[in-house]
N, C-alpha and C positions, 0 to 999 in steps of 0.2 A: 715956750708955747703953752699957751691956758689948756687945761684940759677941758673935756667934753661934757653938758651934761645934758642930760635929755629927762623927760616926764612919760610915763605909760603907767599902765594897769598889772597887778601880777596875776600871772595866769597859773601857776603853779610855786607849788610851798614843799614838795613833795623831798626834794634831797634835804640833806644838812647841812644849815649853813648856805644855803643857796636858794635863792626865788628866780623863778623866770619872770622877765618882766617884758611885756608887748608893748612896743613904744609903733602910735600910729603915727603917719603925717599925709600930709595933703598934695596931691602935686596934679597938672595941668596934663594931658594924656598928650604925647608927641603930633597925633595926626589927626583926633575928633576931637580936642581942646575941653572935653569935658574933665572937671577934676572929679578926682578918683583916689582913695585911700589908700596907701599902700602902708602893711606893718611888718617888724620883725621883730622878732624874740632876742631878748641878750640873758647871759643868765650874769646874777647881781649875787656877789656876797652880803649873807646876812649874818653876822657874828652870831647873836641873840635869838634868831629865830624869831622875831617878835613881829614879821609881817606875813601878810593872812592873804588866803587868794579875792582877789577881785580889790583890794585897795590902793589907788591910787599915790607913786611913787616917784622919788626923782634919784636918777644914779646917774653918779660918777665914774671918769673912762681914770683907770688905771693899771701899774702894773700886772702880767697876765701874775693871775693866783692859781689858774689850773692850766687845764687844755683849755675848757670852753671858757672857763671865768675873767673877763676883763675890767669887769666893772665893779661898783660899790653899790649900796643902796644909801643915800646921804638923809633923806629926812620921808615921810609923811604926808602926803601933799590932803590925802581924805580918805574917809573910812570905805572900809566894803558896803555897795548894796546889799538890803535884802532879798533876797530871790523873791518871785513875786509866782512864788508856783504854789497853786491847792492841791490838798493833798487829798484823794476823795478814795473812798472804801469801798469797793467794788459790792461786798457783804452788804454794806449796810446803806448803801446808796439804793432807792427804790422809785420808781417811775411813781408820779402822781394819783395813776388811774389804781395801780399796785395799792398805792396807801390807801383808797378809796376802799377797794376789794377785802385789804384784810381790817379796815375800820367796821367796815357792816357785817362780816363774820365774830369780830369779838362784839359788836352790838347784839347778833340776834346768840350768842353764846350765853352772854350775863342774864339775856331774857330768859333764855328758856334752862339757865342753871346746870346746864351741864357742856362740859368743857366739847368745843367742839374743831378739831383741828385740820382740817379741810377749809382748804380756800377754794374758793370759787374763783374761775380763771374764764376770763371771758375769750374763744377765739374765734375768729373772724369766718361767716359760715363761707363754706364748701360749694363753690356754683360747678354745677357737672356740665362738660361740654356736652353739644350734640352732638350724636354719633351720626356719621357721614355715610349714605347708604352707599353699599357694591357696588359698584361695575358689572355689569352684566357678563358671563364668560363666553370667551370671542369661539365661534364654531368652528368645530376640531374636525381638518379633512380625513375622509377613510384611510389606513394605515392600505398600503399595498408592499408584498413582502419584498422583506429586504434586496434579493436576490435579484429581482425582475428591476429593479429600481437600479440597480449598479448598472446592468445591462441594458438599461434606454440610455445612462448617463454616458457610459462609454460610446454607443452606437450614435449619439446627437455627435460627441464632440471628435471622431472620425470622421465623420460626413462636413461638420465646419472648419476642419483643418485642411486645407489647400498641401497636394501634394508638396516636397521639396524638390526645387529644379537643382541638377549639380549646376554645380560653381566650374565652371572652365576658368583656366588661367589664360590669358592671350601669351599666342607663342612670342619667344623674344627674336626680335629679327638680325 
């Protein structure tokens, strides 16, 4: 039986002697027919050590050499990209209006010959809200003491509580 080989990218260099290699393929989605990517990692012996992350590879299925190791790494297929990442310095990275601000502070410094290290910092002025007149305060009824107050509340809800009739049981015949 021919053995196996497949082509992916290495995603790791990090063991010895071993690269992880992501082998992607294509396939047609069971129920919404849309294709879709699907990858998975195999890990590839590298004798040499000589292959680098993100370089494009082809390996061979062979005897296992470890737990996870089944495969080989056979050739080279293309080098690693370069990352396409800037790298910017937060330090010394400065807003336009910035370079404006301290260009005319070292302008009026050279004029007038002495060193002047204050920037001029422009900020955005201060709009004060209006302040929203009071409410007028709602008129407070005369206090009548406490005591005489309990005593109408009790005597109101005496008078609107309807005596209790007993309850008879009907005799049993």
């Amino acid at each position: 039986m021919p053995k196996r080989v497949l082509t992916g990218t290495v995603v790791s260099d990090k063991p010895q002697k071993t690269v992880v290699v992501r082998v992607e393929r294509r396939v047609k989605h069971p129920l919404y027919g849309k294709i879709i990517r699907l990858s998975k990692k195999y890990h590839a012996h590298d004798e040499g050590n000589v292959y680098r992350l993100g370089e494009q590879v082809r390996i061979e299925e062979c005897a296992p050499l470890s737990k996870k190791k089944n495969w080989t790494v056979l050739e080279r297929l293309g080098a690693a990209r370069p990352a396409d990442i800037e790298i910017v310095e937060t330090a010394a990275a400065e807003t336009p209006k910035a370079a404006a601000n301290r260009a005319e502070v070292e302008a009026k410094a050279e004029k007038a010959e002495t060193p002047v290290k204050a920037e001029v910092v422009e900020k955005p002025a201060q709009v004060e809200k209006p302040v929203k007149a009071e409410k007028p305060a709602k008129a407070e009824k005369p206090k009548a003491d406490k005591k005489t107050e309990k005593t109408e509340k009790t005597a109101k809800t005496a008078k609107d509580k309807p005596a209790k009739a007993a309850k008879s049981k009907p005799a049993k015949a």
